[in-house]
C-alpha positions in Angstrom: -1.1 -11.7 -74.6 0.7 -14.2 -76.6 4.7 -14.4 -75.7 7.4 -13.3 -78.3 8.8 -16.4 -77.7 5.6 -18.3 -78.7 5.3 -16.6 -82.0 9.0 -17.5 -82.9 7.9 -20.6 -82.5 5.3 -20.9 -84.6 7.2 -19.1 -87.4 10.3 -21.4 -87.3 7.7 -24.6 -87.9 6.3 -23.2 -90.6 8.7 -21.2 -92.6 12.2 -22.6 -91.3 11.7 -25.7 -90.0 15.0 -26.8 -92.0 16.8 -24.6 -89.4 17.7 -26.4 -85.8 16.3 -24.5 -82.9 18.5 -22.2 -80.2 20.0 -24.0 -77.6 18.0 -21.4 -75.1 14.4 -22.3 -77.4 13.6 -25.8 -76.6 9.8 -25.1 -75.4 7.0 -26.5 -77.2 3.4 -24.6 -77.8 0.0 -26.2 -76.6 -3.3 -26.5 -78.8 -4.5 -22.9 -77.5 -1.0 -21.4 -77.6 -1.1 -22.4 -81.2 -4.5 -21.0 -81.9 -3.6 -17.3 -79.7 -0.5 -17.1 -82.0 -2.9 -17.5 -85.2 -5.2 -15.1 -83.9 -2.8 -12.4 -82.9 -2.8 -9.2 -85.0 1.0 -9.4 -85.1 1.3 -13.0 -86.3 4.7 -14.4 -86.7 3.6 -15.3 -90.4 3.7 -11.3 -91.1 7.0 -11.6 -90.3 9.1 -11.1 -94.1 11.6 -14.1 -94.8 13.4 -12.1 -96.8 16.5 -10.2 -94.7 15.7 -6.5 -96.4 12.2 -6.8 -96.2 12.7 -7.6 -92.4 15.1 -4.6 -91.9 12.7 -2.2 -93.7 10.2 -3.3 -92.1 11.5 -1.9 -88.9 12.9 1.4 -90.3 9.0 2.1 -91.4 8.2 1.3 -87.4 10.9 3.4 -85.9 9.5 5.6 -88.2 6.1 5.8 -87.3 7.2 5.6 -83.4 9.0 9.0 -84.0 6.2 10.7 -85.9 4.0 9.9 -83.0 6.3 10.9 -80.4 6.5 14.3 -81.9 2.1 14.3 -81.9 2.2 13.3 -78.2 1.7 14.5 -74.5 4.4 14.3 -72.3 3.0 11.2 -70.2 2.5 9.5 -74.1 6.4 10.4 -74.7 7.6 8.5 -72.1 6.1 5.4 -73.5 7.0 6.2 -76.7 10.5 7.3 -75.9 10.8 3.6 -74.6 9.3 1.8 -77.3 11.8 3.9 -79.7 14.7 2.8 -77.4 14.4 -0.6 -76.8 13.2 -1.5 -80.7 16.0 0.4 -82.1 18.4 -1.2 -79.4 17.3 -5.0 -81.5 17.3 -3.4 -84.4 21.3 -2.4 -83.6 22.3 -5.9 -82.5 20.7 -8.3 -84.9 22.7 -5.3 -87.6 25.6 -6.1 -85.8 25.3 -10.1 -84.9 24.6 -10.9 -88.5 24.1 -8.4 -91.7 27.0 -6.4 -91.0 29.3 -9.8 -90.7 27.8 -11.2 -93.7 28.0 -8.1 -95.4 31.6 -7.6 -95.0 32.3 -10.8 -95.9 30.6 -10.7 -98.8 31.5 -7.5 -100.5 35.0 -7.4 -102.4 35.3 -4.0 -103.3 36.9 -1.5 -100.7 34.0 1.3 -101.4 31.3 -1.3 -100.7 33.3 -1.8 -97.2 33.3 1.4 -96.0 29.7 1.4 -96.1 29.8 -1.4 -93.4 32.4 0.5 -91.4 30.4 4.1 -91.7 27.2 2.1 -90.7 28.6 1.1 -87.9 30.2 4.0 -86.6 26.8 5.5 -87.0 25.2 3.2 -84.6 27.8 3.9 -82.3 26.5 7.1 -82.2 22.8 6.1 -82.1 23.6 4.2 -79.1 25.0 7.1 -77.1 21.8 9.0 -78.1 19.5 6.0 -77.1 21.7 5.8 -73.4 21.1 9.2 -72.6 17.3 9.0 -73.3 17.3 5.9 -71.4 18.9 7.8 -68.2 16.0 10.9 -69.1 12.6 11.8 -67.7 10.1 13.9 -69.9 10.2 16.7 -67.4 14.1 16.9 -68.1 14.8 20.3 -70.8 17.0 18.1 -73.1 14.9 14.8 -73.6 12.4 16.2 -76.7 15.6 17.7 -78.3 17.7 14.4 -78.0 14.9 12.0 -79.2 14.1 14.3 -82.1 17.9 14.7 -82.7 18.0 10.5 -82.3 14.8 10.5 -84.9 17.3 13.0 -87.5 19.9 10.6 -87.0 18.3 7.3 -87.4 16.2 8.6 -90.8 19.8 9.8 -92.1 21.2 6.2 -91.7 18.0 4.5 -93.1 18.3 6.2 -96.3 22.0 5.1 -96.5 21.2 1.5 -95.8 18.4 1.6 -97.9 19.6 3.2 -101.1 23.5 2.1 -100.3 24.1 -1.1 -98.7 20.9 -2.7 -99.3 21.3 -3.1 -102.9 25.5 -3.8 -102.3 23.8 -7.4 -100.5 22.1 -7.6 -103.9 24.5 -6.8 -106.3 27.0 -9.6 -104.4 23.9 -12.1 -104.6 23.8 -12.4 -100.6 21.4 -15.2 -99.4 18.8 -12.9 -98.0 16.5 -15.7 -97.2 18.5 -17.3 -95.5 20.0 -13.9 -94.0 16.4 -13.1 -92.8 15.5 -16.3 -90.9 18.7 -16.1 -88.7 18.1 -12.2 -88.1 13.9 -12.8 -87.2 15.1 -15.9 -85.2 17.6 -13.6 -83.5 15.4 -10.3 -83.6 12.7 -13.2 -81.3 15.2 -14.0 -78.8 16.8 -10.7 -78.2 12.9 -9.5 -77.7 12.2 -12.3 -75.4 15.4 -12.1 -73.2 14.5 -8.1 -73.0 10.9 -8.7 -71.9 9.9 -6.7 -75.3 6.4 -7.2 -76.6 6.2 -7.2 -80.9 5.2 -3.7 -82.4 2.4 -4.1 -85.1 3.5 -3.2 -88.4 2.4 0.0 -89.8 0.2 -0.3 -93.2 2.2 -0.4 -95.9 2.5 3.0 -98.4 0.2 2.3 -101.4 2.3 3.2 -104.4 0.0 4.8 -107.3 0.2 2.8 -110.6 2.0 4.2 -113.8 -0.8 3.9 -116.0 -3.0 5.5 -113.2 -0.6 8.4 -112.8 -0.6 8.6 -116.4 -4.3 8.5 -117.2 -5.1 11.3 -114.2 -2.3 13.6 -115.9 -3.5 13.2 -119.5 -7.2 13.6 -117.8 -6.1 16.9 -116.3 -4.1 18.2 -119.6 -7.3 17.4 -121.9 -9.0 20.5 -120.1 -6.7 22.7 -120.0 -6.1 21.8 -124.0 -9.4 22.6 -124.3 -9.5 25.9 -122.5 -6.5 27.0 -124.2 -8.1 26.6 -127.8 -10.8 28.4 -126.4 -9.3 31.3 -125.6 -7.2 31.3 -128.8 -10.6 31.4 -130.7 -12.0 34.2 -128.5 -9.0 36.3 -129.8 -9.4 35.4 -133.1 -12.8 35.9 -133.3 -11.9 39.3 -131.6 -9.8 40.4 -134.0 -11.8 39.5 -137.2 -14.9 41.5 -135.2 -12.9 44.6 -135.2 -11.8 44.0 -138.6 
């Protein structure tokens, strides 16, 4: 299996090599290292270099990890119970190393600051949530409820991020390039340091056309057009019969 570490790697030559390496990542990759990070399914290229595509990118996992969880057996929970826990415990820290920090200095307008502030609070609480998982079994009454309660939680903060602060970054015309390869190289090394294998990203929603949507509606109202003048013309030719 190829190391976190060794994708970073490979992902930092190619799409940041403008950016000096971690004190802590000074290892170089091999010929077959190289090729096994190419091959992987999760291949560092896949990773987005853009700092909202990165973060979304790991709501729509945490996502999927929860929807599974709740689809499971009990010994399948307590995988997935960990998987949740230890991806949404990076997910927390590269928030709080570097977008909430650049956020706040950023934004100007008090409203847009409290967003930071509530975000925060809010993974204060996630973090209690995630602890007392951590400290759970599956055979223990409260552990579904609390990791379906974390799931609520975490989905609730998503959309607030994603409809809220996210487009605040934009508005304020935040570097999210540059934003997004200091929280991948980060989101690597926290991984790496926590022994955490890469979760393969989920397939991305396929979002219907316009003019598709449009067609298939206009498809479906030419029928029932149809049927309607027919049974107008039924009457009428009812009435003139008993005329």
């Amino acid at each position: 299996m190829i190391s976190v570490k060794c994708r970073w790697l490979v992902w930092n030559s190619v799409h940041a090599p403008h950016i000096p390496r971690c004190s802590r990542f000074q290892p170089t990759l091999t010929e077959e290292e190289l090729a096994m990070a190419r091959a992987t399914p999760q291949r560092v290229s896949d990773v987005p270099r853009d700092a909202i595509a990165l973060l979304k990118q790991d709501h729509r996992m945490a996502e999927a990890l929860f929807e599974q969880f709740e689809k499971a057996d009990e010994e399948e929970q307590a995988q997935l119970a960990e998987r949740i826990c230890n991806m949404l415990n990076v997910h927390a820290q590269i928030e709080e190393d570097i977008l909430y920090p650049t956020a706040k200095e950023a934004f100007e307008d008090e409203e847009e600051s409290e967003l930071v502030a509530e975000a925060e609070v809010e993974h204060s609480t996630a973090k209690e949530l995630i602890a007392k998982i951590e400290s759970m079994t599956p055979g223990d009454e409260a552990f579904r409820p609390t990791v379906k309660v974390l799931g609520e939680y975490v989905k609730h903060h998503v959309k607030e991020e994603e409809s809220q602060l996210f487009p605040a970054l934009k508005r304020f015309k935040v570097d999210l390039k540059e934003m997004g390869t200091r929280l991948a190289e980060r989101k690597f090394a926290l991984m790496e340091e926590m022994g955490i294998e890469a979760e393969e990203a989920p397939p991305q929603r396929k979002k219907t056309p316009a003019r598709a949507t449009t067609r298939a509606a206009a498809s479906k109202a030419r029928p029932a057009r149809a049927s309607s003048a027919r049974s107008k013309s039924a009457r009428s030719s009812g009435r003139t019969a008993r005329h």
